[in-house]
N, C-alpha and C positions, 0 to 999 in steps of 0.2 A: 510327497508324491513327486517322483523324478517326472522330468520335463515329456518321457516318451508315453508314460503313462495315461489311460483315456482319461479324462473328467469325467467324475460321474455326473448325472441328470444334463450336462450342455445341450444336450438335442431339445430337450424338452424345454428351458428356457429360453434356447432358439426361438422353437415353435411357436411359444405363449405369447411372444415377442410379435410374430409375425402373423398369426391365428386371425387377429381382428381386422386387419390389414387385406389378407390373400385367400380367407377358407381356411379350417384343416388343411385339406387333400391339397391344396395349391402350394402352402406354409412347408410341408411334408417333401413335392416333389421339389420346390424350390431349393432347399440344402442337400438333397440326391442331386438335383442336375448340378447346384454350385460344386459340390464335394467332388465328384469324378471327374466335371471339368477341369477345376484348378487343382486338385491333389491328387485326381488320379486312383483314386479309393473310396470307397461308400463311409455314408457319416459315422457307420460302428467302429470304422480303426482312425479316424479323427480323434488326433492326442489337444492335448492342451497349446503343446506349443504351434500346432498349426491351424487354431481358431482365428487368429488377425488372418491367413490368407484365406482362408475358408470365406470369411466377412467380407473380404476385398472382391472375392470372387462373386458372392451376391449382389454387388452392387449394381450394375450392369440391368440386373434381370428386376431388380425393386426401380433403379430407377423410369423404369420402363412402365413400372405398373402402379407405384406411389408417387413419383415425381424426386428429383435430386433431392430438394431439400427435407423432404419426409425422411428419403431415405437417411441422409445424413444422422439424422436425429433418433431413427430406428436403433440403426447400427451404435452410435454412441451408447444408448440405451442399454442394448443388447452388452457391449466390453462390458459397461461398467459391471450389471447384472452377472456376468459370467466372471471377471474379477472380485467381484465382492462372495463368488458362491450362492446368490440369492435370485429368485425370481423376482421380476417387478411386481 
């Protein structure tokens, strides 16, 4: 899979990641609003190689609603998940 290429399922492991945390609908708008803020583009043309800033750009808004150190532990959660190709 070249670098520009989408991931398949990333949204969804996002989501799963974040689902118990925010609500669906909340989990959903929160990688819409992170995605066009920091990339400038909706989560369906988010490739691979621009999921670290996509994650960096969430930060902000989880820490606001989980607290820093949740977040920290989300988002690790979330790489590894999305590096390994597997849902938690």
């Amino acid at each position: 899979m070249s670098p520009q290429t989408t991931l398949p399922g990333w949204h969804d492991i996002l989501v799963r990641h974040l689902e118990p945390l925010l609500g669906a609908f909340t989990a959903k708008m929160a990688i819409q609003t992170a995605s066009l803020r920091t990339l400038k583009r909706p989560p369906e043309q988010v490739t691979l190689e621009d999921l670290p800033q996509l994650l960096e750009g969430l930060k902000p808004m989880l820490n606001t609603f989980i607290g820093a150190l949740h977040t920290k532990v989300i988002l690790t959660e979330v790489s590894t998940s999305l590096a390994l190709g597997k849902p938690r």
